[in-house]
ZAGUVEX-333780 format. One record per residue (C-alpha): y negated, x negated, z negated; residue in one letter. Coordinates in steps of 0.001 Angstrom, whole numbers, padded with zeros to 6 digits, always signed. Layout:
BEGIN
YXZA/...
//
This chain:
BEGIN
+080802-258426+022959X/+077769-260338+021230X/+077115-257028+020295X/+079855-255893+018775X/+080377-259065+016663X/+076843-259010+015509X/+077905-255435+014759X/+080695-256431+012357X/+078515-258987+010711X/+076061-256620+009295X/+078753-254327+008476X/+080758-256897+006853X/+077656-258280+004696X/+076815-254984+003605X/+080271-254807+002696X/+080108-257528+000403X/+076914-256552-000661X/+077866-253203-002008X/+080533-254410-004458X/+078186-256991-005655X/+075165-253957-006150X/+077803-251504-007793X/+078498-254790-010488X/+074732-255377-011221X/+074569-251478-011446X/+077579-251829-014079X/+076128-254516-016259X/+072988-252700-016363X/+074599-249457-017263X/+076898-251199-019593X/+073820-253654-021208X/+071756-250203-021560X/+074323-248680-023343X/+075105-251502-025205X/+071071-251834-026520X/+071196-247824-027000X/+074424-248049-028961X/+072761-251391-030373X/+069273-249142-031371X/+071301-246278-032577X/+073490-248330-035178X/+070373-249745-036404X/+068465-246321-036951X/+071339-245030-038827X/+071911-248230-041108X/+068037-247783-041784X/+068214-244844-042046X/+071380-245020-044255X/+069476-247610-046910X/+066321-245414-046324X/+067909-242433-048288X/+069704-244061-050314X/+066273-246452-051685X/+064639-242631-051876X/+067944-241432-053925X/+067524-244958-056316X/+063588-243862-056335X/+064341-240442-057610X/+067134-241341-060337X/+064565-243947-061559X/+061659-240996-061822X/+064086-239262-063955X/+064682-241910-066419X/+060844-242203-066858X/+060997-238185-067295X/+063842-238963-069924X/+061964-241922-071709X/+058905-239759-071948X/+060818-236850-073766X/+062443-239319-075740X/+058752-240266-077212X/+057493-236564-077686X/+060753-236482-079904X/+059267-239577-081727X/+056013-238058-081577X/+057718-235059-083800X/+059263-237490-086290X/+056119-239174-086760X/+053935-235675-088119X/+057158-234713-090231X/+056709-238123-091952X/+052472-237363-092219X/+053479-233607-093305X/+055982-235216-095469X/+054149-237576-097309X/+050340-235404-097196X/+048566-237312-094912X/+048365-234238-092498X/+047751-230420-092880X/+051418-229142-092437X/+049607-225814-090824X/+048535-228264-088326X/+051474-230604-087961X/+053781-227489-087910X/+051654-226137-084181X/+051853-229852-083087X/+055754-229516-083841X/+056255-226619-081784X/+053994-227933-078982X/+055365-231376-078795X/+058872-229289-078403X/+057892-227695-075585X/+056751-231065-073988X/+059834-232124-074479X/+061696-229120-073098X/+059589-229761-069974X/+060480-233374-069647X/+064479-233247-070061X/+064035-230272-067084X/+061796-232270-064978X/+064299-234809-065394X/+067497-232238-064971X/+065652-231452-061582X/+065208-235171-060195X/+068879-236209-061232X/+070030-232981-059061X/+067493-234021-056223X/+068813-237500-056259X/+072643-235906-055608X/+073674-237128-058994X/+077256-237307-059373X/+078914-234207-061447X/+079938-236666-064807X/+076263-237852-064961X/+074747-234636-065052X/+077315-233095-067462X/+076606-236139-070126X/+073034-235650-069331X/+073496-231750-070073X/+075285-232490-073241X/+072608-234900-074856X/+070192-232467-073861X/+071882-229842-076222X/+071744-232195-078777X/+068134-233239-078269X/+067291-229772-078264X/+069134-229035-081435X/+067690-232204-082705X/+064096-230644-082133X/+065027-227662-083335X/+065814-229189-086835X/+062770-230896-086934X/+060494-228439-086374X/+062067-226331-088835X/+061833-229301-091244X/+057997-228955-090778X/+058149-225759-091850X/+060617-226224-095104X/+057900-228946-096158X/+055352-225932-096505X/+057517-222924-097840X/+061021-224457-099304X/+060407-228385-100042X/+063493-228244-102664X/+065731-227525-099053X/+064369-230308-097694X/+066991-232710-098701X/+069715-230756-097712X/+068003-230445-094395X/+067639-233916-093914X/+071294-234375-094170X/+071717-232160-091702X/+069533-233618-089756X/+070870-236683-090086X/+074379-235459-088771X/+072117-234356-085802X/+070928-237313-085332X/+074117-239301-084827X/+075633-236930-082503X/+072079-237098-080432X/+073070-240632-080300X/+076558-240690-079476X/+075741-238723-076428X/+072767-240551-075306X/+075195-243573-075387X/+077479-241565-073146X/+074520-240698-071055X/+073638-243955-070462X/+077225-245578-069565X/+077568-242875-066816X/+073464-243688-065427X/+074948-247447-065258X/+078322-246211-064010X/+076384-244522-061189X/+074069-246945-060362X/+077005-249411-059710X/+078520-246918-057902X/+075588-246693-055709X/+075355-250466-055136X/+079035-250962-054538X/+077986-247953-051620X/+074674-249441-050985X/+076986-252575-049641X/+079653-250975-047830X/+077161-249110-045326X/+075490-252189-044996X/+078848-254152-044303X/+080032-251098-041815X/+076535-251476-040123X/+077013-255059-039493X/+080384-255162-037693X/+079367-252262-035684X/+076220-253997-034893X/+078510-256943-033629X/+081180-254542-031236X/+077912-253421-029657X/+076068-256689-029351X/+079300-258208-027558X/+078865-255148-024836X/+075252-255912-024364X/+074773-259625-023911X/+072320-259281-021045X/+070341-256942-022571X/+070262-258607-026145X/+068585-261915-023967X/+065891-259215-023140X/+065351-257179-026310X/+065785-260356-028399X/+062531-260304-030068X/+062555-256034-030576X/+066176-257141-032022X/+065045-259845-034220X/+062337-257472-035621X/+064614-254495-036177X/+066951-256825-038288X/+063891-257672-040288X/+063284-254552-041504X/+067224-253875-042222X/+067585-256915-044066X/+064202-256115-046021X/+065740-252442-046915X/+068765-254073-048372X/+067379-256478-050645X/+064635-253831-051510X/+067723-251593-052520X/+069714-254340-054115X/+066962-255825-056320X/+065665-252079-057398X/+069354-251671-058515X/+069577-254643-060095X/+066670-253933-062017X/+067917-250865-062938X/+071529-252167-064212X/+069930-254444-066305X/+067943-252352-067829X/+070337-249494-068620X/+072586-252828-069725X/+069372-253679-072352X/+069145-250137-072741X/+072777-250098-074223X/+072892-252823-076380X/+069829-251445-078292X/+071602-247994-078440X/+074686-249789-079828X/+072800-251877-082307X/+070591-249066-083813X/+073772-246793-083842X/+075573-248734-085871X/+072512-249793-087949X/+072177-246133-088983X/+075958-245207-090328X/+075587-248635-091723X/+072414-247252-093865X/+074206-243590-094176X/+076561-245187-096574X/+073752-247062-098951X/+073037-245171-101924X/+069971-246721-102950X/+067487-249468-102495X/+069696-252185-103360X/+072232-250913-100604X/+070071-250617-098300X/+068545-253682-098583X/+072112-255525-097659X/+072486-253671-094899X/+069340-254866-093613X/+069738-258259-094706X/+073200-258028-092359X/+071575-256493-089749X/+068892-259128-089790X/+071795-262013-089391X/+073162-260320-086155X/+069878-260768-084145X/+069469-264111-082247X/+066829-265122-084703X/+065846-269335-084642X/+063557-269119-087666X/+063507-267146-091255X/+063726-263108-091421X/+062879-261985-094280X/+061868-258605-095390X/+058566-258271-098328X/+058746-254890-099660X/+056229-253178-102121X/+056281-252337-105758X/+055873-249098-107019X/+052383-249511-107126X/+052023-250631-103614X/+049952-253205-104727X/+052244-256186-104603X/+055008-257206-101910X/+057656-259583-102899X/+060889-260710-100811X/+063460-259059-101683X/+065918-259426-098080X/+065994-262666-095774X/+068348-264524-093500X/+068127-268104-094948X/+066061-269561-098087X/+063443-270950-095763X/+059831-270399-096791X/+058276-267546-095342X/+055351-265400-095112X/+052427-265920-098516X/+050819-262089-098102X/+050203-260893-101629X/+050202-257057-100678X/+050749-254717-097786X/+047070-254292-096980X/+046437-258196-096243X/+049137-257828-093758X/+047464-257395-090420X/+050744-255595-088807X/+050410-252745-091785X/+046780-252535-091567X/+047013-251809-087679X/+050373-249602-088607X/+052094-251697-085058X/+054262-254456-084839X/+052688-257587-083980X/+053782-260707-082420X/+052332-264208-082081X/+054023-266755-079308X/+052072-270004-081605X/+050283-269541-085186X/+047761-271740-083143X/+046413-269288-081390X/+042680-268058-082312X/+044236-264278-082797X/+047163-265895-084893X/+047745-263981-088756X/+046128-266288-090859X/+049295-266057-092934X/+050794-268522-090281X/+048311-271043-090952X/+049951-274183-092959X/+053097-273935-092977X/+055462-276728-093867X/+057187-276678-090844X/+054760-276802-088864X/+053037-274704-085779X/+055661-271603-084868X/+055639-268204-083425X/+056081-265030-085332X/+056740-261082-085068X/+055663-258647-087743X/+056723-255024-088114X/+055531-252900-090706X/+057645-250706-092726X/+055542-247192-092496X/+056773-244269-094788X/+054980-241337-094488X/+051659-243201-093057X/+051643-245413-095747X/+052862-249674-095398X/+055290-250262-098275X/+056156-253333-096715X/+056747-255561-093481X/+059548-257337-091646X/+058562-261269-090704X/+060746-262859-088431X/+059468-266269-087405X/+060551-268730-084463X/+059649-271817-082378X/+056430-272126-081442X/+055532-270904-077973X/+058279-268688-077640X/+058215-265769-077424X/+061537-263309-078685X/+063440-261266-076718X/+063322-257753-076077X/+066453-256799-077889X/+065235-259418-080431X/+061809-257059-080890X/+063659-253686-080166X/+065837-254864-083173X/+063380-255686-085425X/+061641-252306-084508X/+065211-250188-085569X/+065696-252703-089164X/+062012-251656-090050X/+061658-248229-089145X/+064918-246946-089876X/+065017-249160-093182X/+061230-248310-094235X/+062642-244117-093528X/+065876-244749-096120X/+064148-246438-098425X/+061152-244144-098963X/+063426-241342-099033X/+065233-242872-101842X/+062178-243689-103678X/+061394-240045-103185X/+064393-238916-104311X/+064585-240807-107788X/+060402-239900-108443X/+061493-236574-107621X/+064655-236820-109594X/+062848-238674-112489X/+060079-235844-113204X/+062637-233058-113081X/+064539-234556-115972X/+061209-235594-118150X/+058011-234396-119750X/+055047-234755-117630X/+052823-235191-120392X/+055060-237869-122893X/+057489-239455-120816X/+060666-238202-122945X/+063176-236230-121526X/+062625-232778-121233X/+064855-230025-123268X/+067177-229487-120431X/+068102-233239-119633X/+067816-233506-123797X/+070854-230827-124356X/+072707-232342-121589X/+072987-235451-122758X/+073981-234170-126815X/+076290-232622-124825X/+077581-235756-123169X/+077866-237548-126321X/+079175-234737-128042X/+082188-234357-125705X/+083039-237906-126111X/+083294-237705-129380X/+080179-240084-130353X/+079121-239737-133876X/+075690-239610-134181X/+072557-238706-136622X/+069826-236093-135267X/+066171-235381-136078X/+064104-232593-135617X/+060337-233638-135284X/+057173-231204-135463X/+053869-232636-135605X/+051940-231279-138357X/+048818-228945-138021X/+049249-229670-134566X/+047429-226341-133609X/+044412-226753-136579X/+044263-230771-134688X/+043871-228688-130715X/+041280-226461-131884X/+039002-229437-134132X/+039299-232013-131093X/+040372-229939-128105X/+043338-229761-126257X/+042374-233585-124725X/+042874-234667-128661X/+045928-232878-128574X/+047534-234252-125968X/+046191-237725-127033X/+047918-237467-130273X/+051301-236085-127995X/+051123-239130-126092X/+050984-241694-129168X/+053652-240154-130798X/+055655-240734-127775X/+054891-244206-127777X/+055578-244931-131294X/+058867-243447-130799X/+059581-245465-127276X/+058680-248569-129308X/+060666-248131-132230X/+063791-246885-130924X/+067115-248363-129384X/+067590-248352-125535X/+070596-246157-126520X/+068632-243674-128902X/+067462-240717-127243X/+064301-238935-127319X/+062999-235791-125971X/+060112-233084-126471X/+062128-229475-127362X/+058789-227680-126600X/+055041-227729-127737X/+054667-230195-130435X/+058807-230381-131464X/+060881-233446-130591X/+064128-234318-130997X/+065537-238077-131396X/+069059-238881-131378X/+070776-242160-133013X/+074119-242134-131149X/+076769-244583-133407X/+074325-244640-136880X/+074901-242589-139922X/+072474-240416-141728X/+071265-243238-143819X/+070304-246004-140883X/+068648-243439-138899X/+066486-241815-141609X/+065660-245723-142294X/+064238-245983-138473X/+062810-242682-138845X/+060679-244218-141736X/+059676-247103-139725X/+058202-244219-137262X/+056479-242556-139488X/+055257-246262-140953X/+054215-246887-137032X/+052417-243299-136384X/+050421-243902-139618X/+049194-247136-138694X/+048499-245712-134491X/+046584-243166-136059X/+044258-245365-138092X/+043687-247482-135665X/+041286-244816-133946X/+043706-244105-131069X/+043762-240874-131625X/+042856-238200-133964X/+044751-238280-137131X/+047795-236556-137493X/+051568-236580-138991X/+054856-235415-138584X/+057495-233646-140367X/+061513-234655-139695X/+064258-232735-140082X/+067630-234564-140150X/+071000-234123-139783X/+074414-235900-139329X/+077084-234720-136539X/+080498-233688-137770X/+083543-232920-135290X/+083855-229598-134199X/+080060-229629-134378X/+078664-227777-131458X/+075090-229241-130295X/+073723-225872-131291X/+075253-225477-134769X/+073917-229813-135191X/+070416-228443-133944X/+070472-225256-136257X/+070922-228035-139394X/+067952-230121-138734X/+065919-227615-137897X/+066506-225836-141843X/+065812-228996-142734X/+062491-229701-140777X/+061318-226036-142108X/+062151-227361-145374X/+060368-230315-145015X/+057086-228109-143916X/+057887-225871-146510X/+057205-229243-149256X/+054185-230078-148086X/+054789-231805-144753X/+054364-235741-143771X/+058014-236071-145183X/+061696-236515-143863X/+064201-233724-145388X/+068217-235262-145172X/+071360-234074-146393X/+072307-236956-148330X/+068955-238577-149681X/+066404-236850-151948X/+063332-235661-150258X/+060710-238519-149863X/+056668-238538-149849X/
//
């Protein structure tokens, strides 16, 4: 019986035993799951932000790729300006044109290839496929510029519209390009966050199921969040970055945008300056902006643009201006500093900080922009990026224009005298003609001019060409008009005076070119005149025709005399 009951016992405590075993076993099984389910959530959410840090990496790679194409292209404007302006062999900046192309055909691939890597959305890489188009045809244009500059320079202008048009449509879609980079990389944050938030409340479900097991893997735990918690903010601060600098990105695009169709409508200098002047008020500037642009001699600078009436920079001429002489914009957080211009030096206000940018047209400074602030600050970079647009894109229009109307100036005259030429002269007898001006009209031939070329030379010659113009410039009206019909023949004009006023001025000429020529300025000489009045239903032919019968008539008498219709002939 003893036995037996001691029998039962042991089977009884086993009994009890076993249930208590199979629990343990449970909470074990259940814990071990619970820290595998616990160690698999956290691989994937590290894994998770792993990829998508590597995606961010790669889409970040690609921008440099961009940037770097986008200076090639610069690197192409800047020989058309040196092959434009004769600083550099065209030959030569023609190859550089076609290899800097191809650099930049490499770049906007490379970068193609790390967008696709990086599983960039479809709209991103169809805007980025569209600006590159334009870049391309951009390129394109200016390296065939290059080549107009060598074998057709009068296409040039026409080609500069055209790339102008270009231009504009380069920017649009690089402004297009860049809202769908920042549209993505907010896209990716907004993801970026939602794995991490799914990670979390799966990490929780699983850490409730594994209790036990947490209190022994507490420290592997602790370390594993670590390392999550450092991949997030490693993610979040690289896209933050990267948001605000697409974000800077933008607002440059948008200011230099609408900087440029601002300048597209200025017709000349004065136009353009405005603009600038407006464009200058829209940048957070504390101090004076002013702009000091060159004379046609590029020997003096004066203001001639500037935000407020504030005193501003002294420098006399673009070469004392340390920013043109190093052709890079300069800036100077206190004119205390021992590198400070010394053009900051006593001023009235006191110590302050400065940024210079020089205007560069074809290699050359015709000016700088001087934008001035407190002292020991430093400006912005949209502040500096602005500046940079105003100067370059204002120091481009402007030397254009100056081209244009030096260009537009010595088709219309006479190298050698300054007068018209016969062309612009018939135009404009036209032009008073057909508005019905009445007017009195001279035909001028120097006398013995050829006998005076071969006794002094053909330097004499031109000597005596060159008085004569001078006497003339000095004795007529602003509204006369004089030009050189070919050789030694002139031709001056006296629109609203009759025959006798104008043979009266004519005298003083010939009063004026006796007493240049004694003088010793030039070998003697004198001049024969031809005169005649214009009648309506005059053609400027038939008005020519009379004065010059008259001017033969006056050779015919002996020369040094003025022949008229309504005065007797005078010595």
């Amino acid at each position: 019986m003893r036995i037996q009951r001691r029998a039962k016992g042991v089977a009884s405590g086993r009994s009890r035993r076993y249930p208590l075993e199979r629990v343990a076993v449970l909470v074990i099984v259940l814990a071990t799951v619970g820290v595998a389910a616990v160690g698999a959530m956290g691989a994937r959410t590290t894994h998770d932000l792993g990829i998508a840090a590597e995606e961010t990496a790669v889409q970040r790679q690609a921008l440099r790729h961009y940037e770097t194409a986008m200076y090639w292209r610069s690197a192409i404007d800047t020989g058309i300006l040196k092959a434009a302006g004769g600083g550099a062999d065209p030959v030569t900046v023609t190859a550089d044109a076609e290899r800097l192309r191809n650099e930049v055909e490499t770049e906007l691939t490379v970068a193609r290839d790390l967008f696709v890597q990086g599983d960039a959305e479809a709209p991103l890489l169809e805007s980025y496929g569209a600006m590159v188009e334009s870049m391309r045809l951009y390129v394109a244009d200016a390296v065939e510029l290059t080549g107009l500059l060598i074998s057709d320079p009068a296409a040039v202008p026409a080609h500069l519209e055209q790339m102008g048009a270009d231009a504009a449509e380069l920017e649009q879609r690089q402004f297009a390009f860049g809202r769908e980079v920042n549209a993505a990389t907010v896209q990716d944050r907004a993801n970026a966050q939602s794995s991490v938030d799914a990670a979390h409340t799966r990490l929780l479900w699983a850490t409730g199921s594994a209790v036990l097991a947490l209190l022994l893997l507490a420290v592997a735990m602790d370390r594993r969040i670590r390392v999550t918690f450092a991949a997030k903010n490693a993610a979040e601060t690289a896209t933050r970055e990267t948001s605000l600098r697409l974000v800077d990105q933008l607002k440059r695009q948008e200011f230099a945008e609408e900087l440029r169709e601002a300048l597209d409508g200025a017709l000349d200098e004065r136009m353009t300056l405005d603009v600038v002047e407006r464009a200058l008020l829209e940048l957070p500037i504390c101090g004076v902006a002013e702009v000091l642009l060159a004379d046609s001699s590029i020997a003096h600078v004066g203001r001639v643009a500037a935000t407020n009436d504030a005193p501003g920079c002294d420098v006399g001429s673009p070469n004392d201006c340390p920013a043109v002489r190093r052709g890079q914009a300069l800036t100077f957080v206190s004119s205390g500093e021992l590198r400070a211009c010394p053009h900051l030096q006593g001023r009235v206000g006191g110590p302050l900080s400065a940024t210079c940018v020089p205007l560069l047209f074809s290699g050359r400074g015709i000016g700088v922009l001087h934008a001035t602030g407190p002292d020991g600050e430093e400006p912005d970079s949209i502040t500096v990026s602005g500046l940079r647009a105003i100067a370059n894109d204002a120091a481009m229009r402007i030397g254009t224009q100056r081209v244009i109307a030096t260009t537009q100036f010595q088709a219309k005259t006479d190298g050698l005298t300054g007068m018209v030429n016969r062309r612009t002269l018939e135009g404009r007898l036209r032009d008073l003609i057909n508005a019905g001006t009445p007017m009195t009209l001279a035909m001028v031939d120097l006398d013995n001019f050829k006998h005076l070329n071969e006794t002094y030379g053909h330097e004499g010659g031109d000597r005596a060409l060159r008085v004569f113009s001078t006497v003339v410039h000095d004795a007529l009206r602003a509204s006369d008009i004089a030009g050189r019909y070919g050789g030694e023949e002139f031709v001056l004009a006296f629109p609203g005076l009759g025959l006798t006023e104008a043979v009266a001025v004519i005298e003083r000429v010939r009063e004026a070119l006796r007493n240049a020529t004694e003088s010793g300025a030039c070998p003697p000489f004198t001049a024969s005149f031809g005169v005649g009045e214009w009648h309506r239903d005059m053609t400027v032919d038939a008005l020519l025709r009379i004065a010059d019968v008259r001017l033969r008539e006056a050779k015919r008498l002996g020369r040094n005399r003025v022949v008229s219709v309504d005065i007797p002939v005078m010595t």
